[in-house]
C-alpha positions as a Markdown table, in Angstrom:
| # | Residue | x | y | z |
|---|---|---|---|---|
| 1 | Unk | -5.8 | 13.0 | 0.9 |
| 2 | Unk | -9.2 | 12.2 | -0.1 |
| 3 | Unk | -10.3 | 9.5 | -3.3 |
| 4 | Unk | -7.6 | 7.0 | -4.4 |
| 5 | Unk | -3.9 | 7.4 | -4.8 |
| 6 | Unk | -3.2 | 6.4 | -8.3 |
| 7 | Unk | -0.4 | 4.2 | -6.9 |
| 8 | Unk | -3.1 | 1.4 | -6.6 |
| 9 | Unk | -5.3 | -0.1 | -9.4 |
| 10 | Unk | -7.6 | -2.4 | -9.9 |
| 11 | Unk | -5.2 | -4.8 | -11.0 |
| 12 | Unk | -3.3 | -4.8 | -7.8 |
| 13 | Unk | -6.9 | -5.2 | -5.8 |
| 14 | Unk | -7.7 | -8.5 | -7.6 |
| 15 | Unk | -3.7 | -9.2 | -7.4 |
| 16 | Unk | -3.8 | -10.7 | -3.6 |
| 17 | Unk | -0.6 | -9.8 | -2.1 |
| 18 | Unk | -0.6 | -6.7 | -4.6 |
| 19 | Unk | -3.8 | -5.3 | -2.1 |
| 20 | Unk | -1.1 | -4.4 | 0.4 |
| 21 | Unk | 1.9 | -3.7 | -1.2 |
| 22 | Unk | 2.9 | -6.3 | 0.0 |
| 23 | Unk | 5.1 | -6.9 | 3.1 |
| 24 | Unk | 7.4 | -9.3 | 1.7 |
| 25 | Unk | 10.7 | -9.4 | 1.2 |
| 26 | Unk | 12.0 | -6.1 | 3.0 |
| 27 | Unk | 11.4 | -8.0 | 5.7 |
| 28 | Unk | 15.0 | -9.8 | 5.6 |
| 29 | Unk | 16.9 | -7.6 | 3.5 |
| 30 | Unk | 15.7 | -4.3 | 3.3 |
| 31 | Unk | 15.5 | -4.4 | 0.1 |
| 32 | Unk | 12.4 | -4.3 | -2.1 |
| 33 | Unk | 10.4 | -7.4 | -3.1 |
| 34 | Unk | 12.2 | -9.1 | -5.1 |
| 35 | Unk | 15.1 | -9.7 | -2.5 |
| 36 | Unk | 14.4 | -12.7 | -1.2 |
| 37 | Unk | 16.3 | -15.6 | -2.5 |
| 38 | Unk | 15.2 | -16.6 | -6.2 |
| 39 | Unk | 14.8 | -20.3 | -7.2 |
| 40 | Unk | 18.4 | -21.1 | -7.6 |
| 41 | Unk | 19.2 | -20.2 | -3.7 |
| 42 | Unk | 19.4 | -22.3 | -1.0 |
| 43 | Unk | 16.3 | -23.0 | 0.4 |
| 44 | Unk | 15.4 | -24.3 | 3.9 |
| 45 | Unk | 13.5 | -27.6 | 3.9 |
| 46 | Unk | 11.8 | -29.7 | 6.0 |
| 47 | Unk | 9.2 | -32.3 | 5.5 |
| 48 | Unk | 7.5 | -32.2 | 2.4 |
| 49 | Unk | 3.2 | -31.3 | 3.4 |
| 50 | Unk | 0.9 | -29.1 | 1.6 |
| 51 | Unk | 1.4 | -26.4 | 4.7 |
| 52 | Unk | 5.4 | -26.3 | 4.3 |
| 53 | Unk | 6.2 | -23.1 | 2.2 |
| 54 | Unk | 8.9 | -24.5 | 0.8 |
| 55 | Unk | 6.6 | -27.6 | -0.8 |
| 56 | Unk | 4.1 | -24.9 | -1.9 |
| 57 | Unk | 6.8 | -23.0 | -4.2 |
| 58 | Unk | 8.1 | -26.4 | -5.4 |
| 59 | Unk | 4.9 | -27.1 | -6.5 |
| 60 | Unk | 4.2 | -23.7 | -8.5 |
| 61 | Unk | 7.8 | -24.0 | -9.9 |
| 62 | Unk | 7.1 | -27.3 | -11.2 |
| 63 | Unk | 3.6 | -26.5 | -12.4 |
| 64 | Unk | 5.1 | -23.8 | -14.4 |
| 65 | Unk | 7.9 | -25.1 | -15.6 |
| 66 | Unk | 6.0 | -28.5 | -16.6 |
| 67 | Unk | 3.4 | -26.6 | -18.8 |
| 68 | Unk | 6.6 | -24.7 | -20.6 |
| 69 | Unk | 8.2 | -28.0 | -21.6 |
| 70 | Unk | 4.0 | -28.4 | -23.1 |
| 71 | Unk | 4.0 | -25.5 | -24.9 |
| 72 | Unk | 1.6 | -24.1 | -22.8 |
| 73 | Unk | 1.4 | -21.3 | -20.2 |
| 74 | Unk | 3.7 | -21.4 | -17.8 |
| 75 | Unk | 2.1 | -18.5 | -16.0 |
| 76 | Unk | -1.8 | -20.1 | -16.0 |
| 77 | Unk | 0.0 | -23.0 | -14.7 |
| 78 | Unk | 1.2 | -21.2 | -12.0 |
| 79 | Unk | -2.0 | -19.1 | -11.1 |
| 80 | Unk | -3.7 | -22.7 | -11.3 |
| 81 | Unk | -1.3 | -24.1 | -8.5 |
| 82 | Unk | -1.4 | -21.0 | -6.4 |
| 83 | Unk | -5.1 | -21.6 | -6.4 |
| 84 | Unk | -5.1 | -25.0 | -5.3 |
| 85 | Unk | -3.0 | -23.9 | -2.9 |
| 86 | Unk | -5.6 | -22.2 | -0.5 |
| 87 | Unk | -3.1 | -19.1 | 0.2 |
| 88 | Unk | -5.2 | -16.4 | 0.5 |
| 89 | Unk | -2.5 | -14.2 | -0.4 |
| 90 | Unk | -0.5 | -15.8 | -2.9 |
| 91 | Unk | -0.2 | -14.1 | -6.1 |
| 92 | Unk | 1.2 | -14.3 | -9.8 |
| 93 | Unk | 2.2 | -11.9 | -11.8 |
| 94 | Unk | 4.2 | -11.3 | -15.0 |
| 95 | Unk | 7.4 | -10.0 | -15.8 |
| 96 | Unk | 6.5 | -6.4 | -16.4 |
| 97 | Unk | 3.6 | -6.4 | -14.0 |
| 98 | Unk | 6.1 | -7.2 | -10.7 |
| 99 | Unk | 8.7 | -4.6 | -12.9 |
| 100 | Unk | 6.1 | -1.8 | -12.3 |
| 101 | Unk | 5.3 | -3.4 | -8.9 |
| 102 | Unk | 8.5 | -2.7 | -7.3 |
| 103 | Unk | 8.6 | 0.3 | -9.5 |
| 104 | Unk | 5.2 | 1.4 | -7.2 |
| 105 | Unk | 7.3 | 0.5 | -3.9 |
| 106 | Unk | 10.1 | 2.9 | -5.0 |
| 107 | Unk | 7.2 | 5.4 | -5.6 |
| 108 | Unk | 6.8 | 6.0 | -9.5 |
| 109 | Unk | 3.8 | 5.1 | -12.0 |
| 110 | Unk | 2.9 | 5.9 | -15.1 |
| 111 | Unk | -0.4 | 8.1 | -15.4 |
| 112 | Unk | -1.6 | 11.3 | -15.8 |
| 113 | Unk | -1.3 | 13.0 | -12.6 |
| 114 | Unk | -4.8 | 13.1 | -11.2 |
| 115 | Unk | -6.7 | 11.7 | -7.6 |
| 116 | Unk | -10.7 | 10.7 | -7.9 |
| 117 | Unk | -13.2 | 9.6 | -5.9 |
| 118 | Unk | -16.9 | 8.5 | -6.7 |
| 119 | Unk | -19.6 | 10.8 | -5.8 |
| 120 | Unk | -23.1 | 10.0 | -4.5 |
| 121 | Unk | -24.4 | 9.8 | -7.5 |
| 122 | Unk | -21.8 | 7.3 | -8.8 |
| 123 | Unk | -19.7 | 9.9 | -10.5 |
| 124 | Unk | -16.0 | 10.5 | -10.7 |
| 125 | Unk | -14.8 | 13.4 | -9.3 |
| 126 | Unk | -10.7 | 14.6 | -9.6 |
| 127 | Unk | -10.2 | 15.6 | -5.8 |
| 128 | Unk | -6.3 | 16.5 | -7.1 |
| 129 | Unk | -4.2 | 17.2 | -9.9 |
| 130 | Unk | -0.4 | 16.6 | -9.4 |
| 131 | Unk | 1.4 | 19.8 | -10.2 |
| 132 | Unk | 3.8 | 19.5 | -13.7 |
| 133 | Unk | 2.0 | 16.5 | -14.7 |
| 134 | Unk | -0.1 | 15.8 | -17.9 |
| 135 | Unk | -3.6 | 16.4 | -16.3 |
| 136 | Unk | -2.2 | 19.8 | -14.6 |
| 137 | Unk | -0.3 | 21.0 | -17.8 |
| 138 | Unk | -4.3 | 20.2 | -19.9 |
| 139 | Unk | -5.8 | 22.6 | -17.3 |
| 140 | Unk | -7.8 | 19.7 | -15.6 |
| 141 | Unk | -8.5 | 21.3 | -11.7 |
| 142 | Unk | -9.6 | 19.6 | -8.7 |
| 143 | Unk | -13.8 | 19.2 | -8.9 |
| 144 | Unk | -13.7 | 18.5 | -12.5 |
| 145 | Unk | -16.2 | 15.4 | -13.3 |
| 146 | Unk | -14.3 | 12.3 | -15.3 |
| 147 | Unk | -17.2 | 11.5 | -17.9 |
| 148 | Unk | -15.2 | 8.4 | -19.5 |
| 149 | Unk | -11.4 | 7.5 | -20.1 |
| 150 | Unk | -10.6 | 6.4 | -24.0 |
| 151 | Unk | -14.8 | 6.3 | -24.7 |
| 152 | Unk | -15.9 | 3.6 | -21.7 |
| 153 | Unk | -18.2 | 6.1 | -19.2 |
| 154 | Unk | -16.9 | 6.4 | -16.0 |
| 155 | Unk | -20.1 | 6.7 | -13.8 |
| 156 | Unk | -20.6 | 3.7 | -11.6 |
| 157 | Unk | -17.6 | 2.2 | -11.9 |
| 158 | Unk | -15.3 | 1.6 | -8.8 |
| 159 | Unk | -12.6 | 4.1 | -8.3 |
| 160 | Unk | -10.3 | 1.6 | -8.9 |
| 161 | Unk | -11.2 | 0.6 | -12.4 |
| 162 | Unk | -11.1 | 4.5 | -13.2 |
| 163 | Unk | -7.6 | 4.6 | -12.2 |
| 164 | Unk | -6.8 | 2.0 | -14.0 |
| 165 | Unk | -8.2 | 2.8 | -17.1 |
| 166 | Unk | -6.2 | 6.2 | -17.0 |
| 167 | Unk | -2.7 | 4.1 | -16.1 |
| 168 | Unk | -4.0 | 2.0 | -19.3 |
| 169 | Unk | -4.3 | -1.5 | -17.6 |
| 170 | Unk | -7.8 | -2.6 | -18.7 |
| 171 | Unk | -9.8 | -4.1 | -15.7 |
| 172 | Unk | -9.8 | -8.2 | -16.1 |
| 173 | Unk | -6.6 | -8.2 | -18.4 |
| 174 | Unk | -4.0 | -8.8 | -16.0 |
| 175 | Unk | -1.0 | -6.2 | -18.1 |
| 176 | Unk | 1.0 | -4.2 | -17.1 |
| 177 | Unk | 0.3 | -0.4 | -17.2 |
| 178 | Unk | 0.5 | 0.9 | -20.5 |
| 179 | Unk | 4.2 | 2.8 | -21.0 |
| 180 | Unk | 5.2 | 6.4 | -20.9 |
| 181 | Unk | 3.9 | 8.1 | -23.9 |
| 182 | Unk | 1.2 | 6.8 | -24.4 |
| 183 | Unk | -2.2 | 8.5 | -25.2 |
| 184 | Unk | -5.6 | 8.7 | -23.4 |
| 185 | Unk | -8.4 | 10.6 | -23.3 |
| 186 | Unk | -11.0 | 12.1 | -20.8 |
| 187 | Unk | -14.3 | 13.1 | -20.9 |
| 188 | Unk | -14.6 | 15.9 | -18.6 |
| 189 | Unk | -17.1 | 18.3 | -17.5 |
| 190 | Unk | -16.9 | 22.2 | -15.4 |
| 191 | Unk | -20.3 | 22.8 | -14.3 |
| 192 | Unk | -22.3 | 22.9 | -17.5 |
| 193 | Unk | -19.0 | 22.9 | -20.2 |
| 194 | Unk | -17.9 | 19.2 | -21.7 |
| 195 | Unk | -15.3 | 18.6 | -23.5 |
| 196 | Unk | -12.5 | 16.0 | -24.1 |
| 197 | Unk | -8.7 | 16.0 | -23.7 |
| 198 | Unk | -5.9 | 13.9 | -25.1 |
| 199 | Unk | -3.2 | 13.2 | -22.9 |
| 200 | Unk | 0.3 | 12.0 | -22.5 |
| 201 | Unk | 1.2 | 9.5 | -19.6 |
| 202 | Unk | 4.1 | 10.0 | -17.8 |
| 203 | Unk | 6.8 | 8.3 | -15.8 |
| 204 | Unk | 5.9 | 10.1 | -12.2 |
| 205 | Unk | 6.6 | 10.0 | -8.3 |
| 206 | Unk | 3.6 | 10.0 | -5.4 |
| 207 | Unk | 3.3 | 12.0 | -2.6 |
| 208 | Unk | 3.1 | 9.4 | 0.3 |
| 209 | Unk | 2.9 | 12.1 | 2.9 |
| 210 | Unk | 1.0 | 15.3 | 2.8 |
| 211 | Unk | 0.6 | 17.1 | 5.7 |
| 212 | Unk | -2.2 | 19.8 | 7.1 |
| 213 | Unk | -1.8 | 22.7 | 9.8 |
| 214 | Unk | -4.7 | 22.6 | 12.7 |
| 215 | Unk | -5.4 | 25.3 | 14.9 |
| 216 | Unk | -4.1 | 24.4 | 18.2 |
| 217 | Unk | -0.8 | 23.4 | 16.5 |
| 218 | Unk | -2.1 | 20.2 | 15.3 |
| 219 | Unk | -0.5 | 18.8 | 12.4 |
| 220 | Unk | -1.8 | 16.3 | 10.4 |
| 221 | Unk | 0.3 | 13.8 | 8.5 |
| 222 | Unk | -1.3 | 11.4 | 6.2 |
| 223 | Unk | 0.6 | 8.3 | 4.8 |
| 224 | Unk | -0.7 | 6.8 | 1.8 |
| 225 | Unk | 1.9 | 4.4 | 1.2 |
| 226 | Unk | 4.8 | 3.2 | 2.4 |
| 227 | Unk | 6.8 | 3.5 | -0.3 |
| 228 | Unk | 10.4 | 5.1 | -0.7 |
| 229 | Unk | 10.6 | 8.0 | 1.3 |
| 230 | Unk | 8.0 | 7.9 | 3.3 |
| 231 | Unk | 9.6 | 7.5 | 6.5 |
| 232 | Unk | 12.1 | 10.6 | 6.0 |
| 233 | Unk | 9.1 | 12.7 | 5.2 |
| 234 | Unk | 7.2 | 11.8 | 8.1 |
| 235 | Unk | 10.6 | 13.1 | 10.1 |
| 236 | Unk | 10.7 | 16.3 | 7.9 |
| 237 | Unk | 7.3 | 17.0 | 8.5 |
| 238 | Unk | 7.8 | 16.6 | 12.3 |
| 239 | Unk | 11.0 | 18.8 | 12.1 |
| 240 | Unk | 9.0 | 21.0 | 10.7 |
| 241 | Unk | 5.8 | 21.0 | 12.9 |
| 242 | Unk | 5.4 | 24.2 | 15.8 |
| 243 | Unk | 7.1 | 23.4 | 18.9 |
| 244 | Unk | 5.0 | 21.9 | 21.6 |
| 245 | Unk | 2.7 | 20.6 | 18.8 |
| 246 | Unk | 0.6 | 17.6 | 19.0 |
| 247 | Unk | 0.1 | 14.7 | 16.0 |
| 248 | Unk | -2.2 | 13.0 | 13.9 |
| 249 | Unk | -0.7 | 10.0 | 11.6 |
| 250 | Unk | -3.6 | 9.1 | 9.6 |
| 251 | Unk | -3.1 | 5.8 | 8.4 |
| 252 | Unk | -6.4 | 5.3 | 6.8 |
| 253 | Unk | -6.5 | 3.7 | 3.6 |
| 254 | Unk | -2.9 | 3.0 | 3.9 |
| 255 | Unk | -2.4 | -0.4 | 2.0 |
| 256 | Unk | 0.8 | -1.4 | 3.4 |
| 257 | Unk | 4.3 | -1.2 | 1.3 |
| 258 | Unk | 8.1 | -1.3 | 2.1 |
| 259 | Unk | 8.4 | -2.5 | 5.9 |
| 260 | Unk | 11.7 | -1.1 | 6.6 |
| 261 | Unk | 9.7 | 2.6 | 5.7 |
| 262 | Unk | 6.9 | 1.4 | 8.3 |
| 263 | Unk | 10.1 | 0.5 | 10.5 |
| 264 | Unk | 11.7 | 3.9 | 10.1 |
| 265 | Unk | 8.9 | 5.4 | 10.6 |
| 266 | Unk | 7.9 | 3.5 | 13.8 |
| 267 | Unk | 11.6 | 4.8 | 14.8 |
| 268 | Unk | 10.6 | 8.7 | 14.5 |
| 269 | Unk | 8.4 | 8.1 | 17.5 |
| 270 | Unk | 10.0 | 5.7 | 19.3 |
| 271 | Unk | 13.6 | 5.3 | 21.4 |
| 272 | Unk | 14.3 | 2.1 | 20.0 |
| 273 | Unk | 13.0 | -0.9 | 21.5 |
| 274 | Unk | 10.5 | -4.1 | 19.4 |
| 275 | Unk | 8.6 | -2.8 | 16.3 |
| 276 | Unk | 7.5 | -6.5 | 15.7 |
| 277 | Unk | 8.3 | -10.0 | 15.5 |
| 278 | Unk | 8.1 | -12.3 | 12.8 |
| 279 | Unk | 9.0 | -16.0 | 11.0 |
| 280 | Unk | 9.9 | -17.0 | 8.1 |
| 281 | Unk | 9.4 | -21.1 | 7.2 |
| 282 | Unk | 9.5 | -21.1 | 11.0 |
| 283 | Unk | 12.9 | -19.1 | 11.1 |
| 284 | Unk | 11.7 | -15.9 | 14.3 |
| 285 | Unk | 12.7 | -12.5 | 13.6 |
| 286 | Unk | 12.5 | -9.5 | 15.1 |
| 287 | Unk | 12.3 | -5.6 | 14.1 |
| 288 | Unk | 13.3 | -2.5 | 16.2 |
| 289 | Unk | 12.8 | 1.0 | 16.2 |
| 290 | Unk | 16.5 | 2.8 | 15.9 |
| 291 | Unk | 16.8 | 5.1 | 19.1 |
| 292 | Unk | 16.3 | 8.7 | 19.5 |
| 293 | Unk | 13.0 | 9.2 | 17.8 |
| 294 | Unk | 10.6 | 11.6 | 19.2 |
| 295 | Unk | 8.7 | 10.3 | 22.2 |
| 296 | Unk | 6.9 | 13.1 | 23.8 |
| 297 | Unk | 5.1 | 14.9 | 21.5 |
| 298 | Unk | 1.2 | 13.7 | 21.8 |
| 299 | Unk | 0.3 | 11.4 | 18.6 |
| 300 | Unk | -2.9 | 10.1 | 17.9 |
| 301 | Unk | -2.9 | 7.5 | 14.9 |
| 302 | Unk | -5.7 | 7.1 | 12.5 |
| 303 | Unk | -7.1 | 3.8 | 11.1 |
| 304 | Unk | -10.1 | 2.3 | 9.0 |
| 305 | Unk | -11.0 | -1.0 | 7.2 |
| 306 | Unk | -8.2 | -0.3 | 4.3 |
| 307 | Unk | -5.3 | 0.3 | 7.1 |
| 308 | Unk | -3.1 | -3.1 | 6.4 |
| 309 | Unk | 0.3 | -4.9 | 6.2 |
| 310 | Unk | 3.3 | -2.5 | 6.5 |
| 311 | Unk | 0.4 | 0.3 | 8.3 |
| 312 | Unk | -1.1 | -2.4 | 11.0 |
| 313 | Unk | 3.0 | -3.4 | 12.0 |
| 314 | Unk | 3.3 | 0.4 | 12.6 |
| 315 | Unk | 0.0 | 0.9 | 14.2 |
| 316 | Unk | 0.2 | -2.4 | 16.4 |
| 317 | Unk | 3.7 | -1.2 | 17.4 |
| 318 | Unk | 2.4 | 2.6 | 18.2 |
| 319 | Unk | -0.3 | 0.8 | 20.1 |
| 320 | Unk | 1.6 | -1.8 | 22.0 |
| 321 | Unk | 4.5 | 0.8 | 23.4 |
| 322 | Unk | 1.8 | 2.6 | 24.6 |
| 323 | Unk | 3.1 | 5.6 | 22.1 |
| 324 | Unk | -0.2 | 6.7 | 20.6 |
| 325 | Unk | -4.1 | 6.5 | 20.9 |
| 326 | Unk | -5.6 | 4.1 | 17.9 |
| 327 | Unk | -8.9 | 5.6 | 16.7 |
| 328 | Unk | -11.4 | 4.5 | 14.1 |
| 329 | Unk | -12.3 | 1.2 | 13.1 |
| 330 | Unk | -10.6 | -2.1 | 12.8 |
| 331 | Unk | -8.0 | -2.7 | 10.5 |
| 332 | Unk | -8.3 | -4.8 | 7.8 |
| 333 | Unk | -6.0 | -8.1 | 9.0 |
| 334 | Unk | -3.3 | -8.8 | 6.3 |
| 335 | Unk | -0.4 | -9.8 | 8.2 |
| 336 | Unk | 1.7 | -12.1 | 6.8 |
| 337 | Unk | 5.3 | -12.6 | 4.8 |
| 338 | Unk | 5.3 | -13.2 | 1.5 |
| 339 | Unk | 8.6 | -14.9 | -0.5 |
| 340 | Unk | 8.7 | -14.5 | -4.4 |
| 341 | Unk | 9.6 | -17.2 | -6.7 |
| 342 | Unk | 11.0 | -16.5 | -10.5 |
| 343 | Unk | 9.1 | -19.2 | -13.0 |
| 344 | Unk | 10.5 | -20.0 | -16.3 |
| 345 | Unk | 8.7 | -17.4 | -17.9 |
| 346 | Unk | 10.4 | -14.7 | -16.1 |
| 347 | Unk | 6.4 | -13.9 | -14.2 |
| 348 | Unk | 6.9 | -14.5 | -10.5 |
| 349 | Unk | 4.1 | -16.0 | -7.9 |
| 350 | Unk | 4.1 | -15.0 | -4.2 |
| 351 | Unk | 3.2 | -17.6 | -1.4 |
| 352 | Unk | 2.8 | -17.4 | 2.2 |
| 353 | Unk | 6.1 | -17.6 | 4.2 |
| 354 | Unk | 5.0 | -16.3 | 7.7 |
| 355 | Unk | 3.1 | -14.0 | 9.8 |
| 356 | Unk | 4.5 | -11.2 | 12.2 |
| 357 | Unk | 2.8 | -9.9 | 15.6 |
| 358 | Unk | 3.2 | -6.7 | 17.4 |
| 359 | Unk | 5.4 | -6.4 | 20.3 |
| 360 | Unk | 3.1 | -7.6 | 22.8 |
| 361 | Unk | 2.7 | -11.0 | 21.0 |
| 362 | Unk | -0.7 | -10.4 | 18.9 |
| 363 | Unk | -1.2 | -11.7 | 15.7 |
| 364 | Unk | -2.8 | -9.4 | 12.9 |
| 365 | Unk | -3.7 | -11.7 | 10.2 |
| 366 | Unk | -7.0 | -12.4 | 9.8 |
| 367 | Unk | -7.7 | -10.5 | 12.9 |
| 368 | Unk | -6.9 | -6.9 | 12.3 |
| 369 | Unk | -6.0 | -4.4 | 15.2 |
| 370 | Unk | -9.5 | -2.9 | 17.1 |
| 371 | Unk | -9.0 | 1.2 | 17.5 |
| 372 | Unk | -8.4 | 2.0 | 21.6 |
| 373 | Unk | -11.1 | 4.4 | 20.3 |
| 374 | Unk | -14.4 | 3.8 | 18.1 |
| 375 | Unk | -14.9 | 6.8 | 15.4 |
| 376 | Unk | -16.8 | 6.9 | 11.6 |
| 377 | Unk | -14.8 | 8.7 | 9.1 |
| 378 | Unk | -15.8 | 11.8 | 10.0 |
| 379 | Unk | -15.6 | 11.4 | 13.2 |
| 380 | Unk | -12.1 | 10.4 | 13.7 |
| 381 | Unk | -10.3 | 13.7 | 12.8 |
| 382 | Unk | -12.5 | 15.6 | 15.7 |
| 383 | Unk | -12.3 | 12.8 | 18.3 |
| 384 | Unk | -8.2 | 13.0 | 17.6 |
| 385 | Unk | -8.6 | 16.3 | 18.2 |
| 386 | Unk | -10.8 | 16.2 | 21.2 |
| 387 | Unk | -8.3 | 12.8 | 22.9 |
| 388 | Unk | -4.7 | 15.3 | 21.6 |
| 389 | Unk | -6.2 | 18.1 | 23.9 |
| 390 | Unk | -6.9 | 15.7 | 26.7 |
| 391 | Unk | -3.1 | 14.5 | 26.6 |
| 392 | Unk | -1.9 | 17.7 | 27.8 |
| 393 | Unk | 1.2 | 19.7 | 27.2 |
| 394 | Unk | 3.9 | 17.7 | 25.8 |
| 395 | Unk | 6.8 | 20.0 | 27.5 |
């Protein structure tokens, strides 16, 4: 899918741990973010040093709850702590921001329905409308140009501001997304017609896999997201998929999202055996593939700069098993646990709890994963088809 998924927004960019999707607290549970013990739980301690996680969220907590018994901002408190903190993926949000953030991980937003990308010429163009939704049902069609969203021009900005401004959260204000019902409206132009449109947002569900039909039975499956679902679409997509096929999972772009889909989907191609390994204050973990997943069927795996979290675990394990051939360029190095805390307030911050590596002991954060094979974006798709052919017959 080309442009941006409007699962992301410019909020979540500036958000730190929000870039990915966070990996977070799946990682224990299963579960989605917020299932990691909460502030009245147990909590492991040991000595008390600006490095020990457990000191870190003591610190925020107290921060926060000190400026709230000072009539002042419990959450500014908290983003001020965070900061001094030097965790480069520590985060804060409020109450209905991390509401619509584990909404996002269960697959749902609020928009309009529609995919962009900036042109050349630093315009916005819709690559895709989302059939049934608000921009579909006003006609808008794929190569449409966005003029402006609710009067503020559109040309020049980054994708992700657009996006934003269409899900209603104005860039630099930190809110949530505006609500379901809402209005907004587009300037949009059809070759030489303008005109404008008012639109409805609407409560609605991505599509984290799409999948295209090579010739050569090559099929194509692109992950956007790990969100809910993803994995069992990546399995009905291969069920689906001519026999004696070959298969391109095209991670690029993918920011990351529920680990246990990145897990299960690890499991489609792999007969059990270490996904990754990871800690938690110091506590090691491991994750493994369930068995019986798919392991002849030649798979080439797609990567770029905005591959992370959840999507360099999967990658790192494909790569590691000796499963698939990497190709692109090198990831973008976010790997590491984050554990939420609850504040007075009801916002929650995020801090740095651990780091994971793939099953041959690497670490990713910081670091990324480098492609087996070199390849520019539009290169990659034609070298993966060039390397499938090479790996012969899968029968």
């Amino acid at each position: 899918m080309s442009g941006r998924d409007p699962l992301c927004s410019s909020r979540r960019v500036r958000r730190g741990a929000a870039l990915t999707l966070v990996f977070a607290g799946v990682l224990a549970t299963g579960a989605v973010t917020g299932a990691f013990p909460g502030p009245g739980a147990p909590q492991r301690r040991a000595a008390a040093t600006p490095a020990d996680p457990a000191a870190r969220h003591e610190a925020v907590r107290r921060a926060a709850a000190e400026a709230l018994a000072d009539g002042k901002s419990p959450m500014e408190a908290a983003e001020r702590a965070v900061s001094r903190s030097g965790d480069r993926w520590a985060a804060v949000y409020s109450e209905g921001e991390y509401e619509e953030f584990q909404d996002a991980l269960d697959g749902r937003y609020t928009g309009v329905g529609l995919w962009a990308r900036q042109e050349a010429d630093g315009g916005i163009e819709v690559t895709r409308v989302r059939s049934g939704s608000p921009a579909a049902e006003a006609g808008i069609r794929a190569g449409d140009r966005l003029r402006s969203v609710d009067g503020r021009e559109t040309d020049g900005r980054p994708v992700t501001e657009v996006i934003a401004l269409l899900r209603g959260d104005a860039p630099g204000d930190g809110a949530a997304d505006a609500p379901a019902g809402t209005t907004v409206t587009l300037g949009l132009a059809r070759g030489r017609r303008t005109w404008t449109k008012t639109l409805h947002r609407a409560r609605l569900s991505t599509d984290p896999v799409t999948v295209r039909r090579l010739p050569g039975g090559v099929s194509v499956l692109k992950v956007s997201a790990f969100t809910k679902g993803s994995a069992g679409a990546v399995r009905a997509a291969l069920r689906a998929a001519p026999a004696g096929g070959r298969t391109v999972l095209d991670l690029r772009g993918n920011s990351g999202g529920l680990v246990t889909e990145a897990r299960a989907t690890a499991s489609a191609f792999l007969d059990g055996g270490l996904v990754a390994t990871y800690d938690v204050d110091g506590v090691q973990r491991a994750l493994h593939a369930d068995p019986g997943g798919d392991t002849t069927r030649p798979l080439v795996v797609l990567v770029d700069g905005g591959t992370m979290s959840a999507a360099e675990l999967l990658t790192g394990a494909l790569q590691d098993r000796g499963r698939a051939v990497v190709i692109g360029s090198r990831t973008f190095g976010k790997g590491s646990v984050q554990m939420p805390t609850k504040l007075p307030d009801g916002s929650v911050a995020e801090l740095t709890v651990g780091h994971y590596r793939t099953p041959s002991g690497r670490a990713v954060d910081g670091r990324g994963i480098t492609p087996d094979l070199e390849a520019g974006p539009e290169q990659a798709l034609p070298r993966a088809e060039t390397v499938l052919t090479g790996l012969g017959d899968p029968s």
